[in-house]
Structure formats: structure tokens, C-alpha cells
Z-matrix of the N, CA and C atoms (Angstrom, degrees):
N
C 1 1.451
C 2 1.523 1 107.48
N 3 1.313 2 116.77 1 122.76
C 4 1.544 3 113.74 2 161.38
C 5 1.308 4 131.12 3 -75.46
N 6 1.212 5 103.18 4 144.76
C 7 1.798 6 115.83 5 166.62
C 8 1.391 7 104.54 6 0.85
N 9 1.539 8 99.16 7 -89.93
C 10 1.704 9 109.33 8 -178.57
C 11 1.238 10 147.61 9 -131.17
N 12 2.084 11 93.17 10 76.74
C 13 1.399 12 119.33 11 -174.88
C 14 1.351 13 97.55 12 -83.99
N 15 1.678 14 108.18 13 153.78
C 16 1.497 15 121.99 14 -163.26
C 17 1.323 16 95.45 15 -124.02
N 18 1.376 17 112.46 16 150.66
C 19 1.772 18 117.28 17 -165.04
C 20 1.977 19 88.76 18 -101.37
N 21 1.656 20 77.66 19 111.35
C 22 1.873 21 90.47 20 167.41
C 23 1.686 22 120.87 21 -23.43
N 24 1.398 23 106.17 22 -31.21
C 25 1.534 24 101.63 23 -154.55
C 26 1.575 25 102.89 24 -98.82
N 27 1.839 26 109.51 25 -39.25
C 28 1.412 27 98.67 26 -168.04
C 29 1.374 28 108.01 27 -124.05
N 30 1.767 29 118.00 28 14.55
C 31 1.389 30 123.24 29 -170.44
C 32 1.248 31 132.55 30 64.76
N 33 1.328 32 110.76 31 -3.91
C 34 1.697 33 112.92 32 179.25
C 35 1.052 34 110.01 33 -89.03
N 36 1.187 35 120.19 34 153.18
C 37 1.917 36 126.14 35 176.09
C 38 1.278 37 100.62 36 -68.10
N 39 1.591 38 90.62 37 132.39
C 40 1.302 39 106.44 38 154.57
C 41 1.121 40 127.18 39 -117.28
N 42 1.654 41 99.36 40 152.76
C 43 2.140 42 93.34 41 -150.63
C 44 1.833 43 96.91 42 -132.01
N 45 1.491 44 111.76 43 150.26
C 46 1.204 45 96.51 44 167.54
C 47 1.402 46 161.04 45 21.76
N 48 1.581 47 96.77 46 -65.18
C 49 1.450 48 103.11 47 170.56
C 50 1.182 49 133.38 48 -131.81
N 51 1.236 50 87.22 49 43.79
C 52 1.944 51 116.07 50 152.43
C 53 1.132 52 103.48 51 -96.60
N 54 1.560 53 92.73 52 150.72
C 55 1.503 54 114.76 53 166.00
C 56 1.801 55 102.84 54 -77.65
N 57 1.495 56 104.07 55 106.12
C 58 1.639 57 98.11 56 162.55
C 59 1.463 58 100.60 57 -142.43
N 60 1.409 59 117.47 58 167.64
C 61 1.426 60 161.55 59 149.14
C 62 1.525 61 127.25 60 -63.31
N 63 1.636 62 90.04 61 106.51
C 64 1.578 63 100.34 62 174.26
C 65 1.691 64 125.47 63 -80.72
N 66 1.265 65 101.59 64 86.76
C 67 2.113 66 85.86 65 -169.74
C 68 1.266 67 111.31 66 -46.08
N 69 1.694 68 109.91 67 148.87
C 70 1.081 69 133.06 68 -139.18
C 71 2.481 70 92.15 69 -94.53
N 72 1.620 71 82.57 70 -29.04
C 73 1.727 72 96.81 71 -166.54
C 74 1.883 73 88.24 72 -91.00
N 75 1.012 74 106.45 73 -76.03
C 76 1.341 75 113.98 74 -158.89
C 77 1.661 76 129.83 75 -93.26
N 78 1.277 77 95.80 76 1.95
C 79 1.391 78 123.46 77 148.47
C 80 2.169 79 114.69 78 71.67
N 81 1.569 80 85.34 79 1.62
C 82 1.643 81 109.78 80 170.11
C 83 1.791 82 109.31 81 -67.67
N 84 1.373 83 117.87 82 155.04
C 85 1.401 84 128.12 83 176.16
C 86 1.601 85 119.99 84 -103.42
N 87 1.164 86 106.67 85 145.61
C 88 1.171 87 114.41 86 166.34
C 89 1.632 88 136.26 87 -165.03
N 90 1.395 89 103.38 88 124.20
C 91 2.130 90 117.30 89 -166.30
C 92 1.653 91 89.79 90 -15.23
N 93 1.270 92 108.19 91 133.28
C 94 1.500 93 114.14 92 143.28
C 95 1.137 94 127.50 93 -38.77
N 96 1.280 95 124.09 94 -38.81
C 97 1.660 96 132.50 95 -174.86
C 98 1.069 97 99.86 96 -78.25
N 99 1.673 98 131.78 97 -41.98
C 100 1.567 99 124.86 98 -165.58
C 101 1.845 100 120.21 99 -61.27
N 102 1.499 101 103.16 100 52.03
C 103 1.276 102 99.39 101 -178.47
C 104 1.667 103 119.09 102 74.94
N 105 1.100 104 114.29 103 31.75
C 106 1.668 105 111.55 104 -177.56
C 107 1.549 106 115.64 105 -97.08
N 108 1.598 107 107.77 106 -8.91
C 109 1.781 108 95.98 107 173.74
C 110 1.264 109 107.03 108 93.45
N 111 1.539 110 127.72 109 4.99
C 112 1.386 111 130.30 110 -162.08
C 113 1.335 112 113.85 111 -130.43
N 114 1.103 113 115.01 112 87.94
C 115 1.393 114 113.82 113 176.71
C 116 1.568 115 156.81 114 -47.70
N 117 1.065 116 136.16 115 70.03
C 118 1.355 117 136.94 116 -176.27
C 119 1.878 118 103.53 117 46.68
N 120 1.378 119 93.88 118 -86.85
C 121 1.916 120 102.19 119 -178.52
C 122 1.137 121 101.73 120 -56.91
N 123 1.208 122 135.76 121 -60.37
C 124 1.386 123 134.29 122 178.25
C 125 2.021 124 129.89 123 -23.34
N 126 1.583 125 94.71 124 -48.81
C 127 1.351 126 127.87 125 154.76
C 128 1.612 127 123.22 126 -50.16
N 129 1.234 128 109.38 127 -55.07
C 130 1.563 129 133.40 128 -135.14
C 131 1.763 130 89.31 129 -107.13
N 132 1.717 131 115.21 130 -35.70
C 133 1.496 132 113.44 131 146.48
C 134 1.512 133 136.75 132 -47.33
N 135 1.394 134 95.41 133 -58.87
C 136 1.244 135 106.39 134 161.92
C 137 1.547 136 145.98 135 -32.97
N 138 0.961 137 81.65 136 -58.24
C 139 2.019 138 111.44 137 176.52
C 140 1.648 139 87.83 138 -68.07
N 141 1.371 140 127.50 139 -71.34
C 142 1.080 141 134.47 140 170.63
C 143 1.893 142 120.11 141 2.43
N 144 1.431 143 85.58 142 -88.33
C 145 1.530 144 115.99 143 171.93
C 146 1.289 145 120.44 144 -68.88
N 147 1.330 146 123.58 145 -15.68
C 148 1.854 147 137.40 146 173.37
C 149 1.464 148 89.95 147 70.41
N 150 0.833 149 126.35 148 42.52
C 151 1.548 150 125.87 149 159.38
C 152 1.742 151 113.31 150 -107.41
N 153 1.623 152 113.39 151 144.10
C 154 0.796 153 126.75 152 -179.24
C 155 1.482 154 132.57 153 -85.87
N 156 1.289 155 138.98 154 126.48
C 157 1.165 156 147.62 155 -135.10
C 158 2.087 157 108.78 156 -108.06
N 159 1.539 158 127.18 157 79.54
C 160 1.281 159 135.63 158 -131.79
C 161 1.875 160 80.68 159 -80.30
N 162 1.312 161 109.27 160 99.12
C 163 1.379 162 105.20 161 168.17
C 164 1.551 163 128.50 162 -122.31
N 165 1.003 164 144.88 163 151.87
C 166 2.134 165 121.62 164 171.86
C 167 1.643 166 91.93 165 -147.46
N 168 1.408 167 86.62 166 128.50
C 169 1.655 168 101.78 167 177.36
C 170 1.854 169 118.68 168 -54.88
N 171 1.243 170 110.52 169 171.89
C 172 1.539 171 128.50 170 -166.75
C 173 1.722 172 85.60 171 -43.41
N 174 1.599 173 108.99 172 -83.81
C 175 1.577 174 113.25 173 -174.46
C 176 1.441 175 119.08 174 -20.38
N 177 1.795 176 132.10 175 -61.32
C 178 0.885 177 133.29 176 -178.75
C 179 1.895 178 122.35 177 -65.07
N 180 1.688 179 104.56 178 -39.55
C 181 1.267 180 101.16 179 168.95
C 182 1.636 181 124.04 180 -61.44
N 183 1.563 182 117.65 181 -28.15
C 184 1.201 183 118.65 182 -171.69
C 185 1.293 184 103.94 183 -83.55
N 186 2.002 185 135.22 184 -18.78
C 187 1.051 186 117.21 185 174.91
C 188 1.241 187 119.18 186 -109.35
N 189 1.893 188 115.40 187 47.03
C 190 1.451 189 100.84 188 151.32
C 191 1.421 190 76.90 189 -130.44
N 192 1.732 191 144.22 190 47.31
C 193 1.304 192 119.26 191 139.91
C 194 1.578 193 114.62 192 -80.66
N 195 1.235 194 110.49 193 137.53
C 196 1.637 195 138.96 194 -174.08
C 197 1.919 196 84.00 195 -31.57
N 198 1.603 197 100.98 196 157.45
C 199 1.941 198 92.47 197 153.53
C 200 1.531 199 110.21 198 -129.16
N 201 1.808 200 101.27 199 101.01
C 202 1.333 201 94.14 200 -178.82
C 203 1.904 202 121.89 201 -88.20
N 204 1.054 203 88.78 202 133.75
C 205 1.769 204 106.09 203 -178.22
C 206 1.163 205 101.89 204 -53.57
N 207 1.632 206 125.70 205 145.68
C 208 1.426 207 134.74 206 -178.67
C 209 1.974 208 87.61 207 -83.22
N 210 1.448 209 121.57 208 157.79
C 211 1.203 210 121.72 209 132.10
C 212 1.049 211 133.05 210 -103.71
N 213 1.123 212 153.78 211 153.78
C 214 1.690 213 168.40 212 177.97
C 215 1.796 214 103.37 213 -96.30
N 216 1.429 215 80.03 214 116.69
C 217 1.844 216 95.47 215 -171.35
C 218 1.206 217 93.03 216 -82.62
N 219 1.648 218 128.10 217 146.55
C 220 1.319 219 152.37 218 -167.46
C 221 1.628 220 83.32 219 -86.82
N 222 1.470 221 114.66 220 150.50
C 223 1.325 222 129.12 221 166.10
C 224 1.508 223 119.03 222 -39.75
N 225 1.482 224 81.54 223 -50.31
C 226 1.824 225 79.52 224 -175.28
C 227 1.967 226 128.16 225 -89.47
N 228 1.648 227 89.05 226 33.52
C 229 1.685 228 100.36 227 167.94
C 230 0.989 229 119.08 228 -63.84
N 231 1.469 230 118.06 229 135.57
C 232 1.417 231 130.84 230 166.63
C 233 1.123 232 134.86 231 -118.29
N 234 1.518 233 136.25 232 137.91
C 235 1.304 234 122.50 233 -148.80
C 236 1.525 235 103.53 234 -70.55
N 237 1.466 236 134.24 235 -11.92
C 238 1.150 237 135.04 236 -174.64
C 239 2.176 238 112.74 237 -72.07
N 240 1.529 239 75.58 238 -13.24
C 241 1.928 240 84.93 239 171.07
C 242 1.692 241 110.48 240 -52.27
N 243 1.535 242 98.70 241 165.28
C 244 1.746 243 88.16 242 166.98
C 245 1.572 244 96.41 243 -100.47
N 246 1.799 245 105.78 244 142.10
C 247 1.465 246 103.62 245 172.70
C 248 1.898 247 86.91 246 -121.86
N 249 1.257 248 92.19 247 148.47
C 250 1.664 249 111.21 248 -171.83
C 251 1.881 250 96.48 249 -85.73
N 252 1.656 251 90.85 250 144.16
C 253 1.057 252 97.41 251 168.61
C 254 1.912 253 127.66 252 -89.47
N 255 1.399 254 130.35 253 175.85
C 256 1.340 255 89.62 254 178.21
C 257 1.505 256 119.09 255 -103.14
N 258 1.471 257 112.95 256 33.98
C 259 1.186 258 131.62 257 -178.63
C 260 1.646 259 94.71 258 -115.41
N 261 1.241 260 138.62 259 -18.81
C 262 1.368 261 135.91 260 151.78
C 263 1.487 262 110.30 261 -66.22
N 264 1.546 263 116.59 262 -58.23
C 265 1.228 264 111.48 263 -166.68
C 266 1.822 265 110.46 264 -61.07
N 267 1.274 266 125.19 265 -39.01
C 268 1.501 267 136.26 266 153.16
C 269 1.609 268 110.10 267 -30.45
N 270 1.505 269 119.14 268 -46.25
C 271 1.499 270 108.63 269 -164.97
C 272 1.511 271 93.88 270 -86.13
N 273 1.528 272 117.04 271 -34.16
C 274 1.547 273 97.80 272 -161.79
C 275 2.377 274 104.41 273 -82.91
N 276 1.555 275 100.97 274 -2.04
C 277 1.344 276 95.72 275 176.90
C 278 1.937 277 107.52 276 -94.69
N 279 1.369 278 102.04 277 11.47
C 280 1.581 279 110.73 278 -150.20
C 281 1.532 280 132.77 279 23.87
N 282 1.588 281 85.62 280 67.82
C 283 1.703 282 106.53 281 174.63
C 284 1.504 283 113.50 282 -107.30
N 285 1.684 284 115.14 283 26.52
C 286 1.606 285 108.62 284 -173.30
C 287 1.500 286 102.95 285 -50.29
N 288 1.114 287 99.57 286 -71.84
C 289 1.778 288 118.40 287 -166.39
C 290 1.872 289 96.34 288 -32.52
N 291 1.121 290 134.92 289 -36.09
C 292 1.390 291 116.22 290 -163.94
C 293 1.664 292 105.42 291 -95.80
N 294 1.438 293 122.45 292 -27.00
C 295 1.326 294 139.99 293 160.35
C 296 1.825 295 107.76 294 -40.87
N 297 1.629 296 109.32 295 -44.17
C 298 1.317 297 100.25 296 170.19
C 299 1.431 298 117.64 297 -139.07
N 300 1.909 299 89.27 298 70.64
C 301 1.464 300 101.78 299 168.43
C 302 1.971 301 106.47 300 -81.36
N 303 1.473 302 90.61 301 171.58
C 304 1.496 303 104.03 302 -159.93
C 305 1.856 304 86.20 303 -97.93
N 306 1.296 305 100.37 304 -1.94
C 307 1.691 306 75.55 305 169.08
C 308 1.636 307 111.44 306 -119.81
N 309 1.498 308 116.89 307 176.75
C 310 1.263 309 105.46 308 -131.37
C 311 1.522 310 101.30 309 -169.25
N 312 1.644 311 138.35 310 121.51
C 313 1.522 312 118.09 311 162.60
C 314 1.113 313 99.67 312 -58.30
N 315 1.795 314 102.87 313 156.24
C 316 1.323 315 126.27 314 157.69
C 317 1.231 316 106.89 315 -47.38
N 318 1.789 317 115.71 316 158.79
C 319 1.690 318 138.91 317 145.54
C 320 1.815 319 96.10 318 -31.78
N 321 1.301 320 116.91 319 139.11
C 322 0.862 321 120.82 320 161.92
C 323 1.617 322 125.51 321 -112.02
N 324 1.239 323 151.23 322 177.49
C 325 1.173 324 125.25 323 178.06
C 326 1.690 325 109.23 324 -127.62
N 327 1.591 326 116.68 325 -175.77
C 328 1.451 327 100.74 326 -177.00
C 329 1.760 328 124.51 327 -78.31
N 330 1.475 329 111.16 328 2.58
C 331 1.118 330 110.73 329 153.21
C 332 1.411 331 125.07 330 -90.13
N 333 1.268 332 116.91 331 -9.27
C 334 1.594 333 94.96 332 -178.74
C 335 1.581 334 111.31 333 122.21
N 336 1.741 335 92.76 334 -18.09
C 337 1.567 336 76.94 335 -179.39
C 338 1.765 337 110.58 336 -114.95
N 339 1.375 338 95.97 337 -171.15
C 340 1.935 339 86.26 338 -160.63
C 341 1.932 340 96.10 339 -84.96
N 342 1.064 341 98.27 340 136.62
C 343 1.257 342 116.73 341 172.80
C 344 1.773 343 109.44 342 -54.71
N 345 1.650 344 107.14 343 153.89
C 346 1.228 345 99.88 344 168.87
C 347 1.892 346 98.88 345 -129.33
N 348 1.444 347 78.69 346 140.93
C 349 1.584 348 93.48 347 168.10
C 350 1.868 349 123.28 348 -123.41
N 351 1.174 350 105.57 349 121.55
C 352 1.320 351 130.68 350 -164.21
C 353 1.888 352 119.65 351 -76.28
N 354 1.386 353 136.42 352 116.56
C 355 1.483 354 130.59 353 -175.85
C 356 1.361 355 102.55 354 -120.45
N 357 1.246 356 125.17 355 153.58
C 358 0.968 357 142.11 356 170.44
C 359 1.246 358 117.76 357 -117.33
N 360 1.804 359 119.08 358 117.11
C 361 1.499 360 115.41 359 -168.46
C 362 1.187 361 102.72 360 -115.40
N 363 1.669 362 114.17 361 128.95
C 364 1.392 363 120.63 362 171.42
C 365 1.684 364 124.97 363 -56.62
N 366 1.233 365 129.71 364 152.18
C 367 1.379 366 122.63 365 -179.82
C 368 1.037 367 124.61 366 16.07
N 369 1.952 368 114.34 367 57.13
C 370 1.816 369 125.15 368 -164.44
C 371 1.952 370 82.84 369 -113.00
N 372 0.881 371 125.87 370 -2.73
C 373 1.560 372 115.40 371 153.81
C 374 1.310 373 135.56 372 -77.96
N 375 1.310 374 142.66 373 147.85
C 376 1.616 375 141.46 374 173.46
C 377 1.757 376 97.09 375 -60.54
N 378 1.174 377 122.45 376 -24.64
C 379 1.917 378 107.06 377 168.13
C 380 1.138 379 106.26 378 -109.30
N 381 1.368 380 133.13 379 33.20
C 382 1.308 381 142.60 380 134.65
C 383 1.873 382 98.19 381 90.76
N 384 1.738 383 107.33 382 28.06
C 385 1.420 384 97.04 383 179.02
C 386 1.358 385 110.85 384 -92.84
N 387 1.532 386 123.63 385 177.51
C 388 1.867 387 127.09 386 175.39
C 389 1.303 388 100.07 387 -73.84
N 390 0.871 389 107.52 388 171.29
C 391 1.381 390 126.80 389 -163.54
C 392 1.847 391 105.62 390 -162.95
N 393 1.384 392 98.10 391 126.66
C 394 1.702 393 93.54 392 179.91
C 395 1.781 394 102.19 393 -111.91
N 396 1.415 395 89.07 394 139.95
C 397 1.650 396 116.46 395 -178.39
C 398 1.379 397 118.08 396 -98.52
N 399 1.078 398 151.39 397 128.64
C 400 1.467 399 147.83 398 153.99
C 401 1.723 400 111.26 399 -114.17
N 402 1.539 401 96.95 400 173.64
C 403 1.786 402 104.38 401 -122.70
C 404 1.956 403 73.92 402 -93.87
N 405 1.078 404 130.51 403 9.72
C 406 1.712 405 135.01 404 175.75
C 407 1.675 406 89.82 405 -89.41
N 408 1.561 407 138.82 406 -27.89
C 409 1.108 408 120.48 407 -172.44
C 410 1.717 409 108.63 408 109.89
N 411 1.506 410 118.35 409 -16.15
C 412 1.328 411 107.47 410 -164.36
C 413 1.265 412 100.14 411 -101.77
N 414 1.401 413 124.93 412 125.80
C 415 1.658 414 120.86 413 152.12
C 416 1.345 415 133.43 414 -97.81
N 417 1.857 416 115.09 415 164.87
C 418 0.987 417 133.57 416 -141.81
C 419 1.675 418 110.69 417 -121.79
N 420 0.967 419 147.72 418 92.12
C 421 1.713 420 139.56 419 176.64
C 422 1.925 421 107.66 420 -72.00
N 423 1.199 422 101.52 421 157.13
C 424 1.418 423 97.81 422 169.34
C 425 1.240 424 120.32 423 -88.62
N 426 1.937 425 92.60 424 137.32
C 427 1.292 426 101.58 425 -159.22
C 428 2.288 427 86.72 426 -93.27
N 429 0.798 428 118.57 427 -44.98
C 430 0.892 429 134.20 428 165.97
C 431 1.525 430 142.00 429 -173.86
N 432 1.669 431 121.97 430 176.29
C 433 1.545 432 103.71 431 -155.89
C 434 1.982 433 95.27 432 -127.33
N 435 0.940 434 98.42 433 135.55
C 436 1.690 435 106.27 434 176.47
C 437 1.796 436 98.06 435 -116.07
N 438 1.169 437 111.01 436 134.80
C 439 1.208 438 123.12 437 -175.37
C 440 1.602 439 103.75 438 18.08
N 441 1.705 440 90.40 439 -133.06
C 442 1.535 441 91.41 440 -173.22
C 443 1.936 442 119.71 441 -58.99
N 444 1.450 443 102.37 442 -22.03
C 445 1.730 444 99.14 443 -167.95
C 446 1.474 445 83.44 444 -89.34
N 447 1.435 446 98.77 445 174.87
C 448 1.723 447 127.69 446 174.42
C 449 1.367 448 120.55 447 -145.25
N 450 1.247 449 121.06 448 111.85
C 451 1.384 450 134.07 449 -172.12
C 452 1.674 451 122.63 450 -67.36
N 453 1.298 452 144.40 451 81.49
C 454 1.163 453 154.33 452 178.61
C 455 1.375 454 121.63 453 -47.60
N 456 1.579 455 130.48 454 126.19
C 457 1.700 456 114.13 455 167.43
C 458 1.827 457 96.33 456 -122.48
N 459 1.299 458 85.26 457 170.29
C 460 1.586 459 102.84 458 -170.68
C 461 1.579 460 85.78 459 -81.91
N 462 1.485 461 97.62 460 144.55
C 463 1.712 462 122.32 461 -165.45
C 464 1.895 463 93.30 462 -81.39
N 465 1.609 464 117.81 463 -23.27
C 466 1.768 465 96.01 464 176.63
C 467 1.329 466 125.22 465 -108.06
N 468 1.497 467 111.77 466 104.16
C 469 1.226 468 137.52 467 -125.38
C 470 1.569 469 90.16 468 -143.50
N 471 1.587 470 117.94 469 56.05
C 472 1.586 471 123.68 470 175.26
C 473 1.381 472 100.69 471 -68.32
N 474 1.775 473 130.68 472 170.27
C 475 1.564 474 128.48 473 -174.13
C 476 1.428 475 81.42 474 -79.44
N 477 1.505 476 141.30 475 -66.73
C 478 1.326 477 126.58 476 -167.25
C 479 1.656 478 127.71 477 -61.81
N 480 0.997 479 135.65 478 98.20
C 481 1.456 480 136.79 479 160.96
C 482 1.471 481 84.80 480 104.69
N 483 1.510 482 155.30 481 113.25
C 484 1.153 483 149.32 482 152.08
C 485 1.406 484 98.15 483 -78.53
N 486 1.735 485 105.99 484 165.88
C 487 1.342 486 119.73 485 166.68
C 488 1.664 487 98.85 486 -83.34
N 489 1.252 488 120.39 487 121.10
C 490 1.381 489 137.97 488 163.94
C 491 1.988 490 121.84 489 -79.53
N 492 1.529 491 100.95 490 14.70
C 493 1.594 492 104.75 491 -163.30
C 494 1.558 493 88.77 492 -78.93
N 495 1.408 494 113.30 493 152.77
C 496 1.527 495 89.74 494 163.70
C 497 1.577 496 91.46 495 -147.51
N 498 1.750 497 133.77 496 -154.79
C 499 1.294 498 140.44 497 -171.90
C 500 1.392 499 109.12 498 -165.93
N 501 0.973 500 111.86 499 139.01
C 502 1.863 501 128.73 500 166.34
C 503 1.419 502 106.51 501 -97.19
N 504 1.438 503 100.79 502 110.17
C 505 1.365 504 105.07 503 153.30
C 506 1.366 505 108.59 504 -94.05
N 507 1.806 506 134.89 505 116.84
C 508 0.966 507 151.64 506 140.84
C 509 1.797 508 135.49 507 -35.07
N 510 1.267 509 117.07 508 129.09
C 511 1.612 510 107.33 509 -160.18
C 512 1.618 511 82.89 510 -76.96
N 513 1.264 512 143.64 511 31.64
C 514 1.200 513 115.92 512 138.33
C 515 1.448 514 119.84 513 -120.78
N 516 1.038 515 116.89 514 45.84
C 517 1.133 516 128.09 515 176.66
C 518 1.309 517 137.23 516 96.00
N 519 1.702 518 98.62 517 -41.69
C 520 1.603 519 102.14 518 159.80
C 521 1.326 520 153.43 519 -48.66
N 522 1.430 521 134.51 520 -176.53
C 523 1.174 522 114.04 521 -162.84
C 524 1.531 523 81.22 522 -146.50
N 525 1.568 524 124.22 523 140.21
C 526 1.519 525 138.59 524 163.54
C 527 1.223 526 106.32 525 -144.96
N 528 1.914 527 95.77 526 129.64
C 529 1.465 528 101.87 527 -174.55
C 530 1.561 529 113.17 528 -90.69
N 531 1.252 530 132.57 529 170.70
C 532 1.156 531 122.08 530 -152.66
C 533 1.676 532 93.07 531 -107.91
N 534 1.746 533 101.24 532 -178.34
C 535 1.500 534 102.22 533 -178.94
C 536 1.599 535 124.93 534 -67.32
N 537 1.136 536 111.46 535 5.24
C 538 1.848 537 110.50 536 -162.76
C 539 2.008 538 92.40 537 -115.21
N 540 0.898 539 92.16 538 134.43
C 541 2.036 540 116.96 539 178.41
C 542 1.436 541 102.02 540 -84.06
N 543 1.087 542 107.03 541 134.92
C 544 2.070 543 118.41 542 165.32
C 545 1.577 544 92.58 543 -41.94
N 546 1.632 545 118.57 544 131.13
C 547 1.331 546 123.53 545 157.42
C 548 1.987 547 106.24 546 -91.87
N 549 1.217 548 111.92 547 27.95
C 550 1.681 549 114.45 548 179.22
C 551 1.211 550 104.88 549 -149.07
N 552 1.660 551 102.39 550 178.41
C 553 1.413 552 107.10 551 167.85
C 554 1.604 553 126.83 552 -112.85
């Protein structure tokens, strides 16, 4: 990694000791968190085991999808025609395997932005406490518990500038994140 490689997705340098992604096509970096599909453990295995993590950013995946040409239906189409599905048109270009790749955009929501979805990992602490995960990669320890809900803070919590993000877990199960944004990546 050089001095001052810039993370494809959000332009900031990325340095050393971040978690980032070497594309696999074009050989540019980018934060783990910035939307790469790669999960915290997923990562944190990796590095682990010195094994390499086979990934290629948005740009590179979209330019080896096929480019199929629209056609223009003749007037006299009828719905009794065959129209291909695009899980047909995939088998007859033999693109199954990428039709049901394991990666995937996020849930999105009705504004537009990407949904977050929340895990809870059993004895994922060194004193064997839960620990909650969301699907951006960042986790949360308990900050504390009021009756049935329990109040979550983001686990990077340096003495200078803490992360202030925090989460409601709800006694019915849900999860609401609070008003303050990750100040990291």
C-alpha cells in the first residue's frame, strides 16, 4: 500500500491500519466499511489465517457484466410471445454462477438509504460478553440496560475524540440507532 492511496469509494487515504481492500481487477483500495460486502470477522479471519480475501470493486464488477442490447417489439407483439427471463437470458449467455453470487447490495430503505441490519454475537468478547454487530462492520458493547431495552456504544472509544454512535435495543426486539454518526471508518 502506498503513502497516499485513496479509498475508491469515499476518497480518503487509506493508511496501514485500516481495514481496506485490494481490488482484485484494478488493483485500487478501499475501507472495508465503504460498502465492500465484507464483513468485520470476515476480514479479521483473513488477516488471521494470511489468506487473501478474492474481492473487485463496483467499477470492475460492472465491467465484465455482459452488455445486453434492448430490443424494440414490432407492433404486432403479443403477450402470448416468449419474453426471456433474466435468469434465462444468464443461462443461455452462461452467467448462472454470477446470477447467484453470494454477494449482494445492501437492504435498502424507503428513503434511499442503505438499511442497517443489526447481530448479536454470543461470547464475541475476551470476558466472554455479546457483543452487537451491524451489517456496515462496526460493533457495539453495552453501554447500558434500562429495564427491558439496552443502550449500545460503538466499541472505538480512543481517550481523544470517542465514537459517540450508539443503538437501542428495544424489549421487542428491535434495534434503533441513535442520533450521533460513526466519526471513523
Amino acid at each position: 500500500m502506498a503513502d497516499e492511496d485513496l479509498c475508491i469509494a469515499c476518497t480518503l487515504i487509506v493508511t496501514t491500519r485500516q481495514e481496506a481492500l485490494q481490488c482484485d481487477g484494478c488493483q485500487k483500495w478501499q475501507h472495508r466499511v465503504c460498502n465492500t460486502g465484507i464483513s468485520r470477522p470476515e476480514y479479521r479471519n483473513a488477516v488471521r489465517a494470511g489468506t487473501d480475501i478474492p474481492w473487485e470493486c463496483q467499477t470492475c464488477v460492472v465491467s465484465h457484466m455482459p452488455n445486453f442490447e434492448s430490443t424494440r417489439f414490432d407492433e404486432d407483439f403479443t403477450a402470448s410471445q416468449t419474453v426471456l427471463s433474466a435468469e434465462s437470458i444468464a443461462e443461455a449467455a452462461g452467467l448462472e454462477e454470477e446470477m447467484n453470487s453470494t454477494i449482494y447490495d445492501p437492504p435498502m430503505n424507503t428513503a434511499g438509504q442503505f438499511s442497517l441490519i443489526f447481530e448479536l454475537v454470543e461470547d464475541s468478547t475476551k470476558r466472554g460478553k455479546t457483543k452487537l454487530v451491524d451489517n456496515h462492520g462496526y460493533t457495539y458493547n453495552v453501554k447500558r440496560r434500562r429495564g427491558d431495552n439496552t443502550d449500545w456504544q460503538c466499541t472505538v472509544r480512543p481517550r481523544v475524540d470517542p465514537c459517540k454512535a450508539t443503538v437501542t435495543q428495544r424489549a421487542d426486539g428491535g434495534f434503533v440507532p441513535g442520533k450521533q454518526q460513526h466519526n471513523h471508518h
